[in-house]
C-alpha positions as a printed NumPy array, in Angstrom:
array([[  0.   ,   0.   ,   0.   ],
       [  1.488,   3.671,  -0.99 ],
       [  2.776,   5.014,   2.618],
       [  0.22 ,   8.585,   1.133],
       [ -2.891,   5.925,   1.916],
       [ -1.302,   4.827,   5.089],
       [ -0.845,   7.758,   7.065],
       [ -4.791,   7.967,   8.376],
       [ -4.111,   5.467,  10.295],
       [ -1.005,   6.219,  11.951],
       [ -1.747,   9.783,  13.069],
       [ -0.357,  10.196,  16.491],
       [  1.427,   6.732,  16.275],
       [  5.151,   6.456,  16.674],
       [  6.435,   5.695,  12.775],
       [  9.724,   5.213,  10.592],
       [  9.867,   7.036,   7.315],
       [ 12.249,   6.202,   5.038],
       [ 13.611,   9.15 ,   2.315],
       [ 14.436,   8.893,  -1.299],
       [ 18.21 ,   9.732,  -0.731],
       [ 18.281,   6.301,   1.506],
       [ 18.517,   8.012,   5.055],
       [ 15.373,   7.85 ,   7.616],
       [ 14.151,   8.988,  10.761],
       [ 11.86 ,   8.256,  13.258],
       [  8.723,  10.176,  15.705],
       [  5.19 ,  10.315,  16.22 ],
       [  2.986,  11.525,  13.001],
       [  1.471,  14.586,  14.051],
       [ -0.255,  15.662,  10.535],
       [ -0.109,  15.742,   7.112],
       [ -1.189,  18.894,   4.702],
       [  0.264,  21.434,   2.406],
       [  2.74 ,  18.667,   0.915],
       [  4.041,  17.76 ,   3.604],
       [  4.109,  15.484,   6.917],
       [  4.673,  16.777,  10.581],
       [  6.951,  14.206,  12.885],
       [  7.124,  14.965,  16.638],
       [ 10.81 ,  13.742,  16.949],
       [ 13.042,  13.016,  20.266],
       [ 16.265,  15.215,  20.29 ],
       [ 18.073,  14.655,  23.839],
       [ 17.681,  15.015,  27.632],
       [ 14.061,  16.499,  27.435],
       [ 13.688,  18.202,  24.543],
       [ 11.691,  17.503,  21.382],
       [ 11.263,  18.936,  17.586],
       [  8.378,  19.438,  15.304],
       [  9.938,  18.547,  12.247],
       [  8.476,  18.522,   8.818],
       [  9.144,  16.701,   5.448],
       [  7.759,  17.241,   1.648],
       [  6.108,  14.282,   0.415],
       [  8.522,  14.245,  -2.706],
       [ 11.496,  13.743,   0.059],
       [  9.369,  10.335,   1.262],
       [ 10.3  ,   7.137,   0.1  ],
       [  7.99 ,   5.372,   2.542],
       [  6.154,   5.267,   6.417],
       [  6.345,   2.535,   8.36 ],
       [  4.571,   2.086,  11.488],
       [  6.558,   0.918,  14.638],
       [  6.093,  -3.174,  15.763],
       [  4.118,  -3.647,  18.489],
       [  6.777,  -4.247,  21.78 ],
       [  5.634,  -7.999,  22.015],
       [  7.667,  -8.245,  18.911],
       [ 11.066,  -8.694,  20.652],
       [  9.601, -11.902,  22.637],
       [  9.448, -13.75 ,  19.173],
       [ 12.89 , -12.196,  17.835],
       [ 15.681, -14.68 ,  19.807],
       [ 18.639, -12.477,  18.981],
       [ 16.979,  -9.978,  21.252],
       [ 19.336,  -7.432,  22.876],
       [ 19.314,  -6.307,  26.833],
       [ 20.717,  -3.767,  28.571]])
């Protein structure tokens, strides 16, 4: 499914979104209009960023797995 008919359903979700130039980052989705989305990210300590991106800069969204996912993944990492 294009990420553009996924995003109505992962407003105010925490998602990965992939760009066109192969990098990525990750946040909540906040909103989407004017050509472009609106990502909530984490920067350090306490402080966050409204960041936003053009669609023609997105390559795709993913949303993130649910947490139960590590349980079935045995390489699983602990700190």
């Amino acid at each position: 499914m294009p990420w553009q008919q996924k995003i109505g359903y992962l407003f105010g979700q925490p998602v990965g979104i992939s760009f066109i130039d192969g990098t990525g980052t990750s946040g909540v989705l906040c909103e989407a209009y004017g050509g472009s989305v609106y990502v909530m990210e984490y920067l350090y300590h306490s402080q966050f960023a409204m960041k936003h991106y053009n669609y023609n800069m997105i390559q795709d969204i993913h949303p993130f797995p649910s947490c139960n996912y590590h349980q079935q993944n045995s390489n699983s990492v602990v700190y």
